[in-house]
C-alpha positions in Angstrom: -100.2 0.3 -54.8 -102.2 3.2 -53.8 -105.5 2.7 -52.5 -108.3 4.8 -54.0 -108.6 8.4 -52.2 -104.7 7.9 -51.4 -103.2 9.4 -54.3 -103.5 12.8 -53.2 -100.7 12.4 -50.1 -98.5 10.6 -52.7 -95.2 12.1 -51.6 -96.6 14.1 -48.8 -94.6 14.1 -45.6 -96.3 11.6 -42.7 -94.9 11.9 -38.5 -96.0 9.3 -37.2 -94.9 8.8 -33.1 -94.6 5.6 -31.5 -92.8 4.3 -34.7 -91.0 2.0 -33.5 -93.0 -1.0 -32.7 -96.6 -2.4 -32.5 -99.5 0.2 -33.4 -97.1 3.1 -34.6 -94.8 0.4 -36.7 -97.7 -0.9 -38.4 -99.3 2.6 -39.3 -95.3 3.6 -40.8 -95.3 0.8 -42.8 -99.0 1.0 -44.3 -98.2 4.7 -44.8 -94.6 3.8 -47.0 -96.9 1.2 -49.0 -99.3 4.6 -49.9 -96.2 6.2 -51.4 -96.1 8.7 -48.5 -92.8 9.8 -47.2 -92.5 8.9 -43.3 -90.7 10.0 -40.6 -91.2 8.3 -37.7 -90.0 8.9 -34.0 -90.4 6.5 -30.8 -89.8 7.5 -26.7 -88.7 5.2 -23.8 -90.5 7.8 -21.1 -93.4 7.1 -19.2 -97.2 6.6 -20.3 -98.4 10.3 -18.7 -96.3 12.8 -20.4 -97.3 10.4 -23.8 -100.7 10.1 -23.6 -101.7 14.2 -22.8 -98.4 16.3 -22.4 -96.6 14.7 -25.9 -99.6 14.4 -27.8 -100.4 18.5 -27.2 -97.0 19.1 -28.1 -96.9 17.1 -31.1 -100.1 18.3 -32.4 -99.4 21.9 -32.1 -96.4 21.6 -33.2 -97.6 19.5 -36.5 -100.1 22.1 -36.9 -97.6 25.3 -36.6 -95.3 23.3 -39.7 -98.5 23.0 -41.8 -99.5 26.9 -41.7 -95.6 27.5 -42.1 -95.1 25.3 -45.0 -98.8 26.8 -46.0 -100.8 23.0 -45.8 -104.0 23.8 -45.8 -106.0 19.6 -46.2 -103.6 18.0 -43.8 -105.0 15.5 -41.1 -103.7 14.9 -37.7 -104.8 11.6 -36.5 -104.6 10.4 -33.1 -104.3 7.1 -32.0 -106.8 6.5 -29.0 -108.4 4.1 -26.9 -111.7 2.9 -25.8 -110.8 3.7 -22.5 -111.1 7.3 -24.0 -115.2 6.3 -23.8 -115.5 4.6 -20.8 -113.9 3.5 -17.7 -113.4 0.0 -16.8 -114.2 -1.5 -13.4 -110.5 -2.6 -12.9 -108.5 0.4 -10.4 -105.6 -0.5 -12.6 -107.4 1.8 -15.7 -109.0 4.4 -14.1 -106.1 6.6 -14.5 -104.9 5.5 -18.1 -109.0 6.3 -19.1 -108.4 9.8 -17.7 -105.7 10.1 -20.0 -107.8 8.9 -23.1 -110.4 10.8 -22.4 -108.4 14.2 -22.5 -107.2 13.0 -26.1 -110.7 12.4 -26.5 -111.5 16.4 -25.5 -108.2 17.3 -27.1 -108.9 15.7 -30.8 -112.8 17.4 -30.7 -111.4 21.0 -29.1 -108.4 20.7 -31.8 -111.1 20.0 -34.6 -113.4 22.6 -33.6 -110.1 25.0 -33.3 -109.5 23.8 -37.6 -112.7 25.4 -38.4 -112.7 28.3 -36.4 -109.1 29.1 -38.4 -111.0 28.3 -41.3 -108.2 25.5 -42.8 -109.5 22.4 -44.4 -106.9 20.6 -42.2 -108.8 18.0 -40.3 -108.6 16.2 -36.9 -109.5 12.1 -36.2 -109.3 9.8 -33.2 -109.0 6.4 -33.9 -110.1 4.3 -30.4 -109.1 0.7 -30.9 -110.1 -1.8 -28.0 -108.0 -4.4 -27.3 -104.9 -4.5 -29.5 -102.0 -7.5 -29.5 -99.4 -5.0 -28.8 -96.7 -5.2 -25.4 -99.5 -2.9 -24.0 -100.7 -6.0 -21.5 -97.2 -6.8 -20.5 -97.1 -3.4 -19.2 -100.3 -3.2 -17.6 -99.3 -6.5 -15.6 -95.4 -6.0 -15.5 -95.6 -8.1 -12.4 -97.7 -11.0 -13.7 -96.1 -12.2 -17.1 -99.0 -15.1 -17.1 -102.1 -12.6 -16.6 -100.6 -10.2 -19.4 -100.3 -13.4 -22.0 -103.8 -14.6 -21.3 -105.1 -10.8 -21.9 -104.3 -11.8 -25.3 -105.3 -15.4 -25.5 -108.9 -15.2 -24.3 -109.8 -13.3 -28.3 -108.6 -12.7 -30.7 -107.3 -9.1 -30.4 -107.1 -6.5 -33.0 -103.9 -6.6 -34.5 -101.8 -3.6 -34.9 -102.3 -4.0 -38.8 -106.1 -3.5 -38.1 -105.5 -0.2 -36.3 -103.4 1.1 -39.4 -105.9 -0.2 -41.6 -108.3 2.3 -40.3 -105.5 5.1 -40.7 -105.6 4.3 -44.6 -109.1 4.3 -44.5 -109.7 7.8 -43.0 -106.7 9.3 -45.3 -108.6 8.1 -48.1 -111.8 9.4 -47.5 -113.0 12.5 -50.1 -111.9 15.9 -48.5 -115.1 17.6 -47.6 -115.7 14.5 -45.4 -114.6 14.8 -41.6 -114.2 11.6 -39.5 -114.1 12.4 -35.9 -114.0 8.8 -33.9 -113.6 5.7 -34.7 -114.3 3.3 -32.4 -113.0 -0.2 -33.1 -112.6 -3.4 -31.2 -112.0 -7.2 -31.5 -115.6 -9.0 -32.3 -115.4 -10.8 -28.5 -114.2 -8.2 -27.0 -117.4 -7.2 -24.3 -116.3 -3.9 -23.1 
């Protein structure tokens, strides 16, 4: 059942990268429940070209089928971080915030790019903090033990949580632009 606000993308086609597990997953499914039609894609490559290099691409070339197809109230939402606000003291990050931060600048400059072009098409980050996702595992591909207990000192968002947010921003009246959300587990300190 369509939740209020989400009858106008009834039918309307939704990409949504990273489909095939965790945050992505969870944002295909809530989209399918909304009546939307998804397509959804996934990679195996490294975090880099994803996080700046594939999200450019995908975002211009989202925005080059909505002129062609003559969308003029779409919305490109990028799934963030909170790294894409602040840098942790850990030398691990430092490198994955720089990343954030540029889809951070991207998502703003891409917005402010929207209006210049006049098009009601709008532009939202959403920056969850910690997330129960394989993330961790990644981050500490070395130390199974330390990834696990990332997850067991909070309770963590959810993936569910982060496409929860997705739902709510679709939803909101068209004349309304959200640019950030920022979202993260109630313990979470940083």
């Amino acid at each position: 059942m369509a939740r209020p606000g989400m009858e106008r993308w009834r039918d309307r086609l939704a990409l949504v990268t990273g489909a095939s597990g965790g945050i992505g997953a969870a944002v295909a499914r809530a989209l399918v429940q909304q009546g939307l039609k998804v397509v959804g894609c996934a990679r195996t490559v490294g975090n880099i070209e994803v996080n700046v290099l594939a999200l450019s691409i995908c975002t211009r070339e989202a925005y080059q089928s909505m002129k062609e197809r003559n969308v003029d109230d779409g919305h490109i939402i990028n799934i963030n971080s909170m790294s894409g606000h602040r840098v942790l003291p850990l030398s691990v990050t430092h490198f994955y915030s720089a990343t954030k931060y540029a889809v951070t600048a991207l998502t703003e400059g891409l917005r402010q790019e929207l209006r210049e072009a006049q098009t009601h098409i709008r532009a939202t980050c959403i920056s969850p903090g910690v997330v129960e996702t394989q993330f961790a595992f990644k981050l500490h591909d070395k130390d199974p033990e330390k990834a696990a207990a990332t997850y067991e000192q909070m309770k963590c968002l959810k993936p569910e949580d982060v496409a929860e947010a997705v739902i709510y921003v679709l939803s909101t009246p068209a004349h309304i632009q959200i640019g950030d959300i920022q979202m993260r587990p109630t313990e979470q300190v940083t």
